[in-house]
Structures are given as C-alpha cells and as structure tokens.
MDAnalysis code that builds the backbone (N, CA, C; Angstrom):
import MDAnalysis as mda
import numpy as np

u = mda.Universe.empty(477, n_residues=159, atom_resindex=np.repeat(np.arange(159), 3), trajectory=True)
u.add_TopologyAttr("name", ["N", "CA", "C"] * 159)
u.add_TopologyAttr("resid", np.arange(1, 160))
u.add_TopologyAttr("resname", ["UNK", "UNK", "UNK", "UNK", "UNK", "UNK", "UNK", "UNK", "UNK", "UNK", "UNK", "UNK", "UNK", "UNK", "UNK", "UNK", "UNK", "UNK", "UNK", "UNK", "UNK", "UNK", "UNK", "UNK", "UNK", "UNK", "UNK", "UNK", "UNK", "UNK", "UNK", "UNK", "UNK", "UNK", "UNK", "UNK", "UNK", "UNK", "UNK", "UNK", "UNK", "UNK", "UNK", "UNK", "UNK", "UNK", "UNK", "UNK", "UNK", "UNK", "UNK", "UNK", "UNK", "UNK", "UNK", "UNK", "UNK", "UNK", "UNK", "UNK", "UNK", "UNK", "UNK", "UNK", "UNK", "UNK", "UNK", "UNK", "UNK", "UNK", "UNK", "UNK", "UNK", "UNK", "UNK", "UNK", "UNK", "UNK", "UNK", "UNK", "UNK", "UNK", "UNK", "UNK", "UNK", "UNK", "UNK", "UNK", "UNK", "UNK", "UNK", "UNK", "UNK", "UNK", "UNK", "UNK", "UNK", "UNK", "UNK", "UNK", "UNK", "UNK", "UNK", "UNK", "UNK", "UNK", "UNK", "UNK", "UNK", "UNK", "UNK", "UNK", "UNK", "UNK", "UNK", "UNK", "UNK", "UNK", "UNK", "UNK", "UNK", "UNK", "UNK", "UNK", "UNK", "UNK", "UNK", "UNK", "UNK", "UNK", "UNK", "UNK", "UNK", "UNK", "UNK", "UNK", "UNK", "UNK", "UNK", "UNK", "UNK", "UNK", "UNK", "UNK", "UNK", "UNK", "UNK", "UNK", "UNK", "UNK", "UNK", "UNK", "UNK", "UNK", "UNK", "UNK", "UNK", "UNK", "UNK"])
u.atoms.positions = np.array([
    [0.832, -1.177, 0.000],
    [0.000, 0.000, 0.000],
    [0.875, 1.238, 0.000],
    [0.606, 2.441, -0.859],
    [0.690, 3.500, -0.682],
    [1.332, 4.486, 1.033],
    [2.242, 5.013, 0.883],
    [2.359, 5.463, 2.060],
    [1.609, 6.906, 1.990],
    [0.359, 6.917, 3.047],
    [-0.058, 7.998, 3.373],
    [0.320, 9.417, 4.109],
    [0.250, 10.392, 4.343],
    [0.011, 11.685, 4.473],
    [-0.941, 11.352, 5.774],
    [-0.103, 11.301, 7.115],
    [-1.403, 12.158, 8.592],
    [-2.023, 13.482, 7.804],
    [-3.364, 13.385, 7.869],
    [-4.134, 15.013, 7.130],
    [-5.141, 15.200, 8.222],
    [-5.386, 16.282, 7.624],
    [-6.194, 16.983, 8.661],
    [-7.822, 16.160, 8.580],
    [-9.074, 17.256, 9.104],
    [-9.641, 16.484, 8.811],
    [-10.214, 16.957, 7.869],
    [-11.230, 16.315, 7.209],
    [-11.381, 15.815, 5.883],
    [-13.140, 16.918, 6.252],
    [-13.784, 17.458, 5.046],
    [-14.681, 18.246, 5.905],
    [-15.473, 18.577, 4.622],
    [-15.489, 18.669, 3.145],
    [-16.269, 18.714, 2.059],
    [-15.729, 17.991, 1.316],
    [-16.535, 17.468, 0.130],
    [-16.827, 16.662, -0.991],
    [-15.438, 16.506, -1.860],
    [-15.003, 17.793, -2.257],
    [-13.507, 17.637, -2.924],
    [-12.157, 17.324, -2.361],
    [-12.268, 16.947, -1.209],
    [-11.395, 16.830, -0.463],
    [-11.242, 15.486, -0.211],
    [-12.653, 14.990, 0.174],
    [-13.405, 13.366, 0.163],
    [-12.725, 12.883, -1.242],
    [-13.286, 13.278, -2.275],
    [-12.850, 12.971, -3.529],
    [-11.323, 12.669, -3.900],
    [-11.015, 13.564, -3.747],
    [-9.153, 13.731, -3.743],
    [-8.451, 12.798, -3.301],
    [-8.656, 12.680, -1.798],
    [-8.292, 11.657, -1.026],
    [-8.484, 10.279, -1.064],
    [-10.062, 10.111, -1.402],
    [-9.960, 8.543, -2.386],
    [-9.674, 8.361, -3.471],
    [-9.299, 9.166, -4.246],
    [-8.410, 8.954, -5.883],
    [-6.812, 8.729, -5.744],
    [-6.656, 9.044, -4.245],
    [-5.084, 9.169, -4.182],
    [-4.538, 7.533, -3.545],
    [-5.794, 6.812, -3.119],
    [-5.633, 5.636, -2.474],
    [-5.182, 4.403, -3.530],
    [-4.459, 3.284, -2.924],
    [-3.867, 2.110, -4.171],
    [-5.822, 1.602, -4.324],
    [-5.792, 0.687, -5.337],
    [-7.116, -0.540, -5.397],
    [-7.715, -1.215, -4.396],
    [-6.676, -1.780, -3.435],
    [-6.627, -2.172, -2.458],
    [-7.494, -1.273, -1.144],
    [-6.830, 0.009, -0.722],
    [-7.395, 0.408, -0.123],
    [-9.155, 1.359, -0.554],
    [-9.032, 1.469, -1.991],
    [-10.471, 1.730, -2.189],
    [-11.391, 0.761, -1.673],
    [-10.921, -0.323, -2.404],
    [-12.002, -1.381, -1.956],
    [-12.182, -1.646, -0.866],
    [-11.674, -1.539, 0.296],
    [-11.932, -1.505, 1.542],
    [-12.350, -0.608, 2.426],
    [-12.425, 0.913, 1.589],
    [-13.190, 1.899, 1.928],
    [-14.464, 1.583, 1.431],
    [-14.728, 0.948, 0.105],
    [-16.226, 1.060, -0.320],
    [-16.866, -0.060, 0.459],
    [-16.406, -0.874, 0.851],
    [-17.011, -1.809, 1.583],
    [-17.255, -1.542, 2.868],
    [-16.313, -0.636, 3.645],
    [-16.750, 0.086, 4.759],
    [-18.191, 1.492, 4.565],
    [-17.952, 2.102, 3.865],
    [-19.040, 2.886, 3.175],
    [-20.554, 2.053, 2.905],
    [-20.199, 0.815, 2.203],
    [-21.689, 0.069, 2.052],
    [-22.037, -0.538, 3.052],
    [-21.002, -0.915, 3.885],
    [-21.353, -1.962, 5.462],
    [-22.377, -1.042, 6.091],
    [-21.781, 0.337, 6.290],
    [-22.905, 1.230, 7.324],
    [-24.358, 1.137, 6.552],
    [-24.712, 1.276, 5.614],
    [-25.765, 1.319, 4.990],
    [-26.199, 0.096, 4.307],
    [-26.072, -0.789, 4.763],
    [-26.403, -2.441, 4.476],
    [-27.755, -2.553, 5.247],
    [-28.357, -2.360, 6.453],
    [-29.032, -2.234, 6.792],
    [-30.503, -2.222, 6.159],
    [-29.928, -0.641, 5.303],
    [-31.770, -0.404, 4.278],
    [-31.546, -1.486, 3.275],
    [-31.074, -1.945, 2.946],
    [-31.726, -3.737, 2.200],
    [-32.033, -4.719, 3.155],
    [-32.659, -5.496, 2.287],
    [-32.912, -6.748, 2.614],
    [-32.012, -7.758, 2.257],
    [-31.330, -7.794, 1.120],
    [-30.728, -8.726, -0.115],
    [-29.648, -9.301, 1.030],
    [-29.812, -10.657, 1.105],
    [-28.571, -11.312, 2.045],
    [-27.491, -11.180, 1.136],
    [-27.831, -11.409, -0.456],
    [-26.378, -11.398, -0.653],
    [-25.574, -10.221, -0.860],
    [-26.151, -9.261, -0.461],
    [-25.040, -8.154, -0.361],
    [-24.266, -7.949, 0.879],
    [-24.119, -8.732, 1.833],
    [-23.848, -8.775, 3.160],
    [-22.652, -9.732, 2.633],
    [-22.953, -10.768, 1.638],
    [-21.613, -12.018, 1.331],
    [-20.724, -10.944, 0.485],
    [-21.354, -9.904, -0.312],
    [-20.608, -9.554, -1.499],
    [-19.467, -8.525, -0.549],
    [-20.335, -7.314, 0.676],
    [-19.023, -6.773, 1.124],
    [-17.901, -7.609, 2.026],
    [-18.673, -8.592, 2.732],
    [-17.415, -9.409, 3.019],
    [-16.177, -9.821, 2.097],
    [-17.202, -10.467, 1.169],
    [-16.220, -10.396, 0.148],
    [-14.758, -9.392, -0.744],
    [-15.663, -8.422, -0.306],
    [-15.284, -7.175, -1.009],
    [-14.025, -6.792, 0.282],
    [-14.533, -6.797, 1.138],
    [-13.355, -6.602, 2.362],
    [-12.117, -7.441, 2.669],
    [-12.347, -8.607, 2.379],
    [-11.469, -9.397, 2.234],
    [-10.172, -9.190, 1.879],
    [-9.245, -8.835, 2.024],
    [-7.758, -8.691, 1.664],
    [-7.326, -9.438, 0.746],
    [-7.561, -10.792, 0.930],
    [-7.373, -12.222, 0.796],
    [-8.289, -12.993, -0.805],
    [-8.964, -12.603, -0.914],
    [-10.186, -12.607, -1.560],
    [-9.502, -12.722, -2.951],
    [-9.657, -14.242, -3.546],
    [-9.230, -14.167, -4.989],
    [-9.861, -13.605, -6.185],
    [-9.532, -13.228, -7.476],
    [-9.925, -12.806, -8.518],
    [-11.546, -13.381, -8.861],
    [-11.375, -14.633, -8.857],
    [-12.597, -15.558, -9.459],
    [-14.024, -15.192, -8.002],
    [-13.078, -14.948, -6.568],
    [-14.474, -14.508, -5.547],
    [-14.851, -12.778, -6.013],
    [-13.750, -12.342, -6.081],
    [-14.404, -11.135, -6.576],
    [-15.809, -10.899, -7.572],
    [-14.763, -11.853, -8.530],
    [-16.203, -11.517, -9.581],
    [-17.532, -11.939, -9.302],
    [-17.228, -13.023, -8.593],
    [-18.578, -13.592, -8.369],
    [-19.471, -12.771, -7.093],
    [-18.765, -12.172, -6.956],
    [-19.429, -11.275, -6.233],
    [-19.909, -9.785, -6.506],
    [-19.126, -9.661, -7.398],
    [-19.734, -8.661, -8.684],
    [-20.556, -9.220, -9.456],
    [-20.591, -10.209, -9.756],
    [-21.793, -10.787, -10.504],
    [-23.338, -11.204, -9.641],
    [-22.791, -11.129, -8.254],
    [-24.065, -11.163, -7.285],
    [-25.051, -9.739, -7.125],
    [-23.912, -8.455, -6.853],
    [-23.918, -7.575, -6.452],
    [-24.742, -7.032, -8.041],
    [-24.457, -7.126, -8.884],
    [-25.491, -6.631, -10.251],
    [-26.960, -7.270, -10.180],
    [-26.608, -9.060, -10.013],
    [-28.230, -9.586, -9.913],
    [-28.635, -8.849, -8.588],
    [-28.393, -8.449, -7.520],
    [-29.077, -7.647, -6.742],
    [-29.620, -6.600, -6.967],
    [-28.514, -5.591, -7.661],
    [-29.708, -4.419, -8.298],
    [-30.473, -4.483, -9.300],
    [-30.465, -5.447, -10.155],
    [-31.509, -5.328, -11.157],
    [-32.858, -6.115, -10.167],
    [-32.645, -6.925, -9.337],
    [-33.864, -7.521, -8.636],
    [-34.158, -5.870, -7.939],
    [-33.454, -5.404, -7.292],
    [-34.348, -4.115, -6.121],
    [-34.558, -3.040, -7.124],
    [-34.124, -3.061, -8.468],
    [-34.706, -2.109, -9.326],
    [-36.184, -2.309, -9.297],
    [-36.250, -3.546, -10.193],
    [-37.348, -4.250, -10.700],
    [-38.714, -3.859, -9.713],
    [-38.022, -4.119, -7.924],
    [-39.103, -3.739, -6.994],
    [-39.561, -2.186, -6.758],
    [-38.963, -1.555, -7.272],
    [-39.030, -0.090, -7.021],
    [-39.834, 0.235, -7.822],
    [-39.993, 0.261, -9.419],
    [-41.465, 0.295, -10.358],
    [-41.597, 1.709, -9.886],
    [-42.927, 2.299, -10.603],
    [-43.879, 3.335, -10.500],
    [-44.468, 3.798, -9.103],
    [-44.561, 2.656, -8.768],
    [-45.520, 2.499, -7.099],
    [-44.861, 2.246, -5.895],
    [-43.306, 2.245, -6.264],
    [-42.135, 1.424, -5.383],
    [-41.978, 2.557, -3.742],
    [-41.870, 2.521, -3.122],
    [-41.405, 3.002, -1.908],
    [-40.100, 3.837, -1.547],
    [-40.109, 4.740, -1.424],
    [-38.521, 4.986, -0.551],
    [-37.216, 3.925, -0.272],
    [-38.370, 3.474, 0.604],
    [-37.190, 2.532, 1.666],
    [-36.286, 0.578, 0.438],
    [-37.683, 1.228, -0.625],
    [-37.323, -0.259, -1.635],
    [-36.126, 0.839, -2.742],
    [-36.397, 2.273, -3.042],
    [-35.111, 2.638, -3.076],
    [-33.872, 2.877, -2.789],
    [-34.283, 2.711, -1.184],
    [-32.890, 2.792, -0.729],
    [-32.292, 1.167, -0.881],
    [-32.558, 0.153, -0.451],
    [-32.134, -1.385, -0.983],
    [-31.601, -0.756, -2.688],
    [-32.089, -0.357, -3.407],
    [-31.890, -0.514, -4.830],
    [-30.296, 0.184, -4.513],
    [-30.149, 1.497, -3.852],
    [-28.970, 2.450, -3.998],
    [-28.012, 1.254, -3.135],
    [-28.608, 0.899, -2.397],
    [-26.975, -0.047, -1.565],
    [-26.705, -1.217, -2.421],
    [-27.703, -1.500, -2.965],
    [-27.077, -2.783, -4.313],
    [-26.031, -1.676, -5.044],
    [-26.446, -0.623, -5.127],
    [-25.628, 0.030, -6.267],
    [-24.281, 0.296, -5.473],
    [-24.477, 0.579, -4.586],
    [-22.986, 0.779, -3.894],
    [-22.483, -0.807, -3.756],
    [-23.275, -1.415, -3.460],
    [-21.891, -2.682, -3.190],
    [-21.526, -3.240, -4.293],
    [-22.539, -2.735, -5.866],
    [-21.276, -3.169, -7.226],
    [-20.583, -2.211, -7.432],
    [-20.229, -0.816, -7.125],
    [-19.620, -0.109, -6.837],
    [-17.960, -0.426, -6.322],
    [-18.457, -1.191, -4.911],
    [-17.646, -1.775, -4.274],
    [-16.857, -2.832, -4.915],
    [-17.251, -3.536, -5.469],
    [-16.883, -4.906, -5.490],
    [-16.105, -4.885, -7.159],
    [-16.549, -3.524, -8.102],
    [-15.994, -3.263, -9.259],
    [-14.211, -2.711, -9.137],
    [-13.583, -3.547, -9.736],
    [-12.415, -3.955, -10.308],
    [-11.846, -1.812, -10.435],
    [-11.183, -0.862, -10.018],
    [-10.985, 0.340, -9.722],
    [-10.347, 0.065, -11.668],
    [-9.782, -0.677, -12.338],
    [-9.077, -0.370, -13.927],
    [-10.645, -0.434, -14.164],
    [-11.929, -1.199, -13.735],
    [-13.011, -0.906, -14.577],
    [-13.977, 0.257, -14.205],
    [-13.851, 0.868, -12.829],
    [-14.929, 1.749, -12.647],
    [-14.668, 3.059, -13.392],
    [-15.730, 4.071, -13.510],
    [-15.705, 5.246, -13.751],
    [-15.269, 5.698, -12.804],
    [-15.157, 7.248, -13.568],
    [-14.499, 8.886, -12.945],
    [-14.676, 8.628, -11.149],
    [-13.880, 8.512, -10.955],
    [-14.005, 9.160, -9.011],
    [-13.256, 7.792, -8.112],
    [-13.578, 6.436, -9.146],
    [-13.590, 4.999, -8.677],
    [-14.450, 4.532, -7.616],
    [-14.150, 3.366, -6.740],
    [-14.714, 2.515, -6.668],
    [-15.295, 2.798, -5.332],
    [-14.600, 3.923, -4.261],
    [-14.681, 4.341, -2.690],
    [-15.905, 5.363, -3.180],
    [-15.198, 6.759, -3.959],
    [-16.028, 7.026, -4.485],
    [-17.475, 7.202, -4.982],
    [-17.725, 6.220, -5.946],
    [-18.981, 6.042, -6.271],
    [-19.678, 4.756, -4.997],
    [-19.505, 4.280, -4.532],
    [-19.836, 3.342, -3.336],
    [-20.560, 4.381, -1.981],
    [-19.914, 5.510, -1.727],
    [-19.911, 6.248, -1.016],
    [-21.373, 7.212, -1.707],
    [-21.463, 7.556, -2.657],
    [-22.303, 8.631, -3.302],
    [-23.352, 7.824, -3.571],
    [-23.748, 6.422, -3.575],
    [-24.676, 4.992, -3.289],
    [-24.987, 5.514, -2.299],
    [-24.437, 5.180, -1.431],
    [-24.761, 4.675, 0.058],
    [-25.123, 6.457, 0.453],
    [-24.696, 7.519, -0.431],
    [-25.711, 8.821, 0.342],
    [-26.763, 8.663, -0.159],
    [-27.162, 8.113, -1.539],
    [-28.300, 8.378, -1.999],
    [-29.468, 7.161, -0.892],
    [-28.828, 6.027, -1.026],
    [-29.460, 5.039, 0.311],
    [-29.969, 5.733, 1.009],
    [-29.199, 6.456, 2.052],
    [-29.588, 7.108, 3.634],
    [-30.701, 8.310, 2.954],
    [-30.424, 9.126, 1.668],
    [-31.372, 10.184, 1.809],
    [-32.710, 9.599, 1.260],
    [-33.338, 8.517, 0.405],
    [-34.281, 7.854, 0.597],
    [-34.891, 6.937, 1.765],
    [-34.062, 6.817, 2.602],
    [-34.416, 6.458, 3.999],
    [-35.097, 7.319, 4.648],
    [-34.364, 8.714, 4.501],
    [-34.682, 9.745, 4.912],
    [-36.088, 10.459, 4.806],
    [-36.255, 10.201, 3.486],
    [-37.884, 10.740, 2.646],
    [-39.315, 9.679, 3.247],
    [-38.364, 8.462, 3.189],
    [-39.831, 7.069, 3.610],
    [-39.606, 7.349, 4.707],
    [-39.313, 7.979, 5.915],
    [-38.644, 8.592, 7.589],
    [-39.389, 9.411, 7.768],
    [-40.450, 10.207, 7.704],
    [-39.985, 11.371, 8.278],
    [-40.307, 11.680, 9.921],
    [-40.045, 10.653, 10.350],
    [-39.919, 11.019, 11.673],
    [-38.529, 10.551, 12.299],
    [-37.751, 10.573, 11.511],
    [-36.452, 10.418, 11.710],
    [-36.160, 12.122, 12.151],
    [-34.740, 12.445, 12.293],
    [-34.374, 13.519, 12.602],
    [-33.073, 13.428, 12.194],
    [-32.358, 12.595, 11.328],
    [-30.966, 12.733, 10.569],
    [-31.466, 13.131, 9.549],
    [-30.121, 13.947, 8.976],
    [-30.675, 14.257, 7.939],
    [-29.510, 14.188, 6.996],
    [-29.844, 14.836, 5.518],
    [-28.584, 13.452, 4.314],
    [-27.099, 14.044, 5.196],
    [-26.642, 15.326, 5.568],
    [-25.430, 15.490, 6.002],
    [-24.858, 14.545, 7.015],
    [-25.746, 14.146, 7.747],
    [-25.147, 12.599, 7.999],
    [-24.203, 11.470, 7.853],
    [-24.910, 11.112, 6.779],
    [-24.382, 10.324, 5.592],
    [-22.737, 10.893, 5.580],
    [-22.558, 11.887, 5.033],
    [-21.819, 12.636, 4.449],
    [-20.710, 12.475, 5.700],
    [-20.988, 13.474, 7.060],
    [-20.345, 13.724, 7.932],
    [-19.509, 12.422, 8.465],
    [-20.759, 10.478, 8.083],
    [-19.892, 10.306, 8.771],
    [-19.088, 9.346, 7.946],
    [-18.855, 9.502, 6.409],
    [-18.267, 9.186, 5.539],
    [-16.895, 10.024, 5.885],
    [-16.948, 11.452, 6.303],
    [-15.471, 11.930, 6.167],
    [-14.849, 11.461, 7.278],
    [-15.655, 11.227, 8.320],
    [-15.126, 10.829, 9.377],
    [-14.044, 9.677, 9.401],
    [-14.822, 8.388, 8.608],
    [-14.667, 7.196, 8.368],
    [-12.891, 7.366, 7.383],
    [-13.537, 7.871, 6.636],
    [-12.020, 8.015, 5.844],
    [-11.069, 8.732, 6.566],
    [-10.876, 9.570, 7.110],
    [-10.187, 10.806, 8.155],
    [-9.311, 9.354, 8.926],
    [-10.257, 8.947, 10.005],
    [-9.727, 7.572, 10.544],
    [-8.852, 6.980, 10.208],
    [-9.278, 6.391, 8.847],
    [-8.890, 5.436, 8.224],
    [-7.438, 5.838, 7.705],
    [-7.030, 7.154, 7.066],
    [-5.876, 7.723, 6.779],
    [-4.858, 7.945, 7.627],
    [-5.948, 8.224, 9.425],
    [-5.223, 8.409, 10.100],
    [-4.637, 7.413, 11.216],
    [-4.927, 6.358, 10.664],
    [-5.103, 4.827, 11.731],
    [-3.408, 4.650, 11.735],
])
C-alpha cells in the first residue's frame, strides 16, 4: 500500500474525492465496503452482506471477486425491478446499496471517474437520503451520511 500523508480532517466533498483517488485498489475497496457496510441495513438482499465481506477481504481471490460482482449486479436489477412506478422509498434505498456494493466490489481499472470508494460512497448517500424521505420522523438528515463518511475516511488515513 501507498504510504499515506497524517491530514487533517477531511470536511467537504472535494477533499473526500481527492483523497480517495489518491488511495492504491486495495485500499479503495476496503473503503467502499466500509461505506456500504454502514448502509447495508436499508436492504434486505442477504447477498449483499456475502458480497461486502467479500469485497473486504484482503485475501479474496480474482474468481471470488467476480462472483461477487456478478451477485452484487443480480441484486440491483432484482431491487430495481421492486421499485417500479408504485415502489417506496425505503425499496429505493435497498436498490442504492445494491448500487454501492457493485460499486464496491468493481475492479478500480473498470470503474468510472471518481472509482470505486467514491462512487460506493455517493450509493450509500443516496441510500440514507431515501431512507430519509420514507422517515420522516427520523431527525438525521442526508449530512449525515456525508459527515460520517469523512469521518470514516479521516480515521482510516489516520489509523
């Protein structure tokens, strides 16, 4: 791994950004899997619970990966499918954490712009702020999400 930079703390979006573009493959993927773990919850889908293990895994060969990218897709097209016209909040938020844990579990030479911590992370806000909408007697609100994403990484840089 990459030798890191002690930084300060971490406190808006471009900074978040920066800092996970600057990380090896290795440590993305173990940020996005920390990012989807907190928000695993608003699904149901057991197998997204195997896929971030998976995904966390250090250890974790090529052929488990995929297959866990190949889980992590049949999951969101199933919590798409449930979301429809008439679908719920809370069946969107399941749909956004499928999306973060193929996020997660996608190969950083194959993801798009930002990679794999990244877009896993911007999942898992959209998760919590449809939680938020089917909630409203909750009292978090999406900065949440956000606050304790920088947190998480801040930590993590600074462990």
């Amino acid at each position: 791994m990459q030798e890191l930079d002690k930084m300060s703390y971490i406190s808006n979006d471009e900074n978040f950004k920066h800092s996970l573009q600057e990380l090896d493959p290795l440590q993305q993927r173990k940020l996005a899997a920390i990012f989807v773990e907190h928000v695993l919850h608003l699904s149901g889908d057991e197998r997204l619970g195997r896929v971030i293990k998976t995904v966390a895994d250090t250890r974790a060969s090529e052929d488990e990966l995929t297959a866990a990218l190949k889980s992590a897709r049949a999951a969101t097209f199933d919590s798409h499918a449930r979301c429809g016209a008439e679908g719920h909040w809370s069946d969107q938020a399941g749909y956004f954490v499928a999306r973060a844990a193929v996020a997660a579990a996608t190969p950083q030479s194959q993801s798009r712009s930002g990679g794999p911590a990244w877009l896993a992370a911007m999942s898992a806000r959209m998760a919590h702020t449809s939680m938020l909408i089917d909630d409203v007697s909750n009292q978090q609100t999406a900065h949440t999400e956000c606050d304790w994403q920088y947190r998480s990484l801040y930590d993590y840089l600074n462990a």
